[in-house]
N, C-alpha and C positions, 0 to 999 in steps of 0.2 A: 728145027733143032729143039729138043728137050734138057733146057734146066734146070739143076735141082738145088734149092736152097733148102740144109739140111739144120732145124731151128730148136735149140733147147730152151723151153720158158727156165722159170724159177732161178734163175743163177743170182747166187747172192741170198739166198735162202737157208741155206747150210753151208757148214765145211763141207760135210760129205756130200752135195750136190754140187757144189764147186770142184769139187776133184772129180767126179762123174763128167762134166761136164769138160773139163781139161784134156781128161783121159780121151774120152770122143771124139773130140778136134786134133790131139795129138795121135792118134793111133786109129780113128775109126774115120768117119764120111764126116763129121757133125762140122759145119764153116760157121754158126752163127747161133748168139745167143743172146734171151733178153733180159736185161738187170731189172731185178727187185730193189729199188733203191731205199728201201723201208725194210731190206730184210737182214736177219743179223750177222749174216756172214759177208755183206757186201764191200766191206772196207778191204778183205781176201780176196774177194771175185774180180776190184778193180784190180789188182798185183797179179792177179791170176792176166787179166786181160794184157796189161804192158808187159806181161811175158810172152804172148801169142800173139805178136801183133798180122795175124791174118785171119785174126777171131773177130768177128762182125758184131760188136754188140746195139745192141735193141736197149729199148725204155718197156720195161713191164709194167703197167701204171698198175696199182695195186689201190683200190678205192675201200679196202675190207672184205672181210668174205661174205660178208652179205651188205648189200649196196646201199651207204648209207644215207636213209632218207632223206636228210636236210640236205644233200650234197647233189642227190637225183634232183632235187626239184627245185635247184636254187642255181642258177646260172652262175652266178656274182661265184659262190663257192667251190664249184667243181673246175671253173676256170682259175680259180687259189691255187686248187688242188692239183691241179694238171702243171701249172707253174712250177711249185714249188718242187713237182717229181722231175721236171726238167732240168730245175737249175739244180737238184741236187745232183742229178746223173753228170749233169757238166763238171759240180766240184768234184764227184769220185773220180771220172773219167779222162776229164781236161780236154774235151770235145763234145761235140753233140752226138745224141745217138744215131743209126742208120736206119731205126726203122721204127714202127709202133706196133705195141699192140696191148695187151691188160692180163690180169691174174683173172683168171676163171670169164675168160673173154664176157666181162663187164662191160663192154663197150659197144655190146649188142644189144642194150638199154635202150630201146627207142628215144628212152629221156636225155641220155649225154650221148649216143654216138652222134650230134650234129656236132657236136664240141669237139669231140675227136677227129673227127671231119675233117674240121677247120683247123684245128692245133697241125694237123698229119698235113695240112696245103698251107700251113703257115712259115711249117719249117722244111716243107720239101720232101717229108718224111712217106715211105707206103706204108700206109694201115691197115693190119691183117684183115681182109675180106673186102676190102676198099681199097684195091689197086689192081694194076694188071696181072701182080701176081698172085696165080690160085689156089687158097689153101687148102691142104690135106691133112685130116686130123685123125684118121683110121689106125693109124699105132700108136693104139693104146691099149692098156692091157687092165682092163676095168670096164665091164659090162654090167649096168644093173645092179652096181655095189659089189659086183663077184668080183673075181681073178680070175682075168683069163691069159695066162702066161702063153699059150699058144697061139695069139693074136700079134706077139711082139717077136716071134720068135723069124731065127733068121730063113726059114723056110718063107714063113709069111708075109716077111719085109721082102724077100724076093721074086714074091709071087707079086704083092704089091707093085714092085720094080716095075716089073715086068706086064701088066693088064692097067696099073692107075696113071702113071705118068702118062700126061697129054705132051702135044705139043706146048711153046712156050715154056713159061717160067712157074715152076711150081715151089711152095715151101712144106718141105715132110715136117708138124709139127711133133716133137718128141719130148721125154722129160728122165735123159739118164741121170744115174747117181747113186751114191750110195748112201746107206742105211747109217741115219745121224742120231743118238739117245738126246740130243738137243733138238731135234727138230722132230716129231711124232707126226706122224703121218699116216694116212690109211694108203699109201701108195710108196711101199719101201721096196719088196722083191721085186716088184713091178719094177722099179728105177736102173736096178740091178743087172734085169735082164734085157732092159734097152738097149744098157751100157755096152753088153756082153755081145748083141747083136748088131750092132751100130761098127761094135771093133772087126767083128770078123769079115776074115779077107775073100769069106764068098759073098759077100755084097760090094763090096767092089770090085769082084771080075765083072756082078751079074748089071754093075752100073756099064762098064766096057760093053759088054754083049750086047745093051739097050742101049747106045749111043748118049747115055744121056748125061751131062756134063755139070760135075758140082761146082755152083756157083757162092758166093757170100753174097748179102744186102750191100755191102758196098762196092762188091764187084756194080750190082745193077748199076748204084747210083753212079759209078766212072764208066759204065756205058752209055746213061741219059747223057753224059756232059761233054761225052764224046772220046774220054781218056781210055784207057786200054781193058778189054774185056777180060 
């Protein structure tokens, strides 16, 4: 059987990526997304979440966008730092999250992903690239600093569908939303057009035709435990 866990990073990033993001779960494939808990819309994103309660959120551990050296190389710190993004995601959230993974997957740092590792089998948590489920990071529409809009587009994501899902459990990583004058970005029409594609209702016939079943992260974790798929 082929399932697909359908994942929007950044949430909590912007307003207009939090309603990108809503919009997707509510109208398009999207089951699951990971909070920025450092970012400035995320106090929205949690309201957003206790409104959709079969929206799967994640911990996006956000370490800065370039990886900060005392933090790489100091154990004592980056284990602060991985705390401190927990326990805030608990006060936003009033749970723990369902999954892990990082902002500009930093956590492929040979120097912290042992940490992450360990934090991801501390709390039970799968860490993107470090579980059984396998990740897919091919929609996106940014090549070489270009734009390439016809990479995200719904021809593409169907063709995607259709030749990249394996068996087992897969997560399509994605990043819809819309264009925020608070949030500047070199990845705005891009977000735009994820959105627009993720909604439309020929990817989900073309999920039907490819048997392939949208799951959430916390759907997996109540199949580990035995509770209902």
């Amino acid at each position: 059987m082929k399932y697909l866990v359908v994942n929007a990073d950044d949430f909590g990033a912007s307003r207009g990526i939090n309603r990108g993001i809503l919009e997707a779960h509510r109208h398009g494939i999207l089951t699951s997304a990971s909070l920025l808990v450092v970012g400035t819309a995320r106090m929205q994103a949690a309201e957003f979440a206790r409104d959709a309660p079969e929206l799967s959120v994640g911990l996006h551990v956000d370490l800065g966008k370039k990886l900060n050296e005392s933090i790489a190389q100091s154990p004592r710190l980056l284990r602060e730092a991985l705390g401190e993004q927990f326990s805030q995601f608990e006060k936003l959230m009033g749970a723990p999250p369902t999954h892990l993974d990082s902002h500009h997957n930093v956590h492929r740092d040979p120097r912290v992903l042992p940490h992450f590792v360990e934090v991801a089998k501390e709390y039970g948590l799968p860490l993107r690239e470090h579980s059984p489920v396998r990740y897919f990071s091919k929609f996106y529409g940014q090549w070489s600093g270009e734009t390439h809009l016809e990479q995200i587009s719904v021809e593409n994501l169907a063709r995607m569908l259709e030749t990249e899902i394996e068996e087992g459990v897969t997560e399509l990583s994605c990043h819809p939303g819309y264009d925020d004058p608070d949030y500047p970005t070199g990845y705005a029409s891009e977000r735009e057009t994820e959105l627009r594609t993720l909604c439309d209702p020929r990817i989900r016939q073309k999920l039907v035709e490819q048997s392939i079943r949208l799951v959430s992260f916390r759907d997996l974790a109540n199949r580990v435990a035995g509770g209902p798929a």
